[in-house]
Each structure stands twice: as C-alpha cells, then as structure tokens.
N, C-alpha and C positions, 0 to 999 in steps of 0.2 A: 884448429885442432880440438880445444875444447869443444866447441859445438857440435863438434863429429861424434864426440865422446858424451855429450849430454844427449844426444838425438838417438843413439845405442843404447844410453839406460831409459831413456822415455819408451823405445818400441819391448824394451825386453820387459820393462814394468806394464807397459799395457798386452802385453801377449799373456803376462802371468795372468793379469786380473781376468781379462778375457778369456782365458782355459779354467781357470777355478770357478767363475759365473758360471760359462758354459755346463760346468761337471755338477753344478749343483742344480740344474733344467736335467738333465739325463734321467730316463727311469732308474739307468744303474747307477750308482754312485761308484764315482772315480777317488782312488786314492789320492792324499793330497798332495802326496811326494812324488806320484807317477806325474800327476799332472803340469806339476811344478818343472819337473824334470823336460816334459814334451812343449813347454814354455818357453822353456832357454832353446832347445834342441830347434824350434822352428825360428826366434831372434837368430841363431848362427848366418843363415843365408841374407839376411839384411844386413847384418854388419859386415859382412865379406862385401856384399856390395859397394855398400856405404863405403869402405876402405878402398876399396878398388877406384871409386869415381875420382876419393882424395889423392888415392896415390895418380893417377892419370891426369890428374889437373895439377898437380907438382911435376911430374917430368914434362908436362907441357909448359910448364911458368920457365923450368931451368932450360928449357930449348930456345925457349924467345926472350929470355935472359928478367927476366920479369921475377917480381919476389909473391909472397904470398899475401902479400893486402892488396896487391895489383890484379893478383887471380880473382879475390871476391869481390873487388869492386868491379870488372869483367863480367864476371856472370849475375853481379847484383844491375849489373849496367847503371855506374855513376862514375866518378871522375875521381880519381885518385889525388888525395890531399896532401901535401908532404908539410 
C-alpha cells in the first residue's frame, strides 16, 4: 500500500512540475494557482486507476485465499518467502 501511495505523490509531483514548466514556454502566461489546480485535477484519473488495479488484485488474493505479499510476488513473478 505504501508504494501505491508513494507512486500517487511521484505522478501528482511530476504532473505539477510539468504544468508549471509547460506555463512558463506558453506566450500567455498561466496563473500559478490555475495551473497548480489543473495538475491535481488531471493526477485524479491515475490514482483512480492506480486504486482500482490495488483494489482488484485484493479481491482476487481473498478469492484464492492468498495474502498480499503472495499478490506482489505473483505479478513480481518470484517465490514467496515465509
């Protein structure tokens, strides 16, 4: 879960920087709080994603009775350690 939630604030940090670069190339100059604002506003549909992949590989671990260090070594493809 952590990494779910570290990889949400890396896209929304890199969406900000890359809306504020982009505003300062523009002939018009963009407000810095519009900009900021349309930064968070387009991270939304990644973290929904994001969330959605985590929640669907959780109700597929509790379907095949599996925990969640058995899901990421699954799709890390290695062998679960106990």
């Amino acid at each position: 879960m952590l990494e779910l939630i570290n990889l949400v604030a890396v896209s929304v940090a890199f969406n900000l920087l890359f809306f504020l670069y982009a505003s300062t190339k523009m002939e018009t100059k963009l407000n810095p709080m519009v900009t900021t604002l349309f930064s968070f506003i387009f991270s939304i549909p990644l973290s929904i994603l994001m969330a959605g992949v985590y929640t669907i590989m959780m109700v597929y671990a509790l379907f095949i009775g599996a925990d969640e260090d058995a899901m990421w070594a699954y799709l890390e493809e290695r062998e679960v350690t106990k």
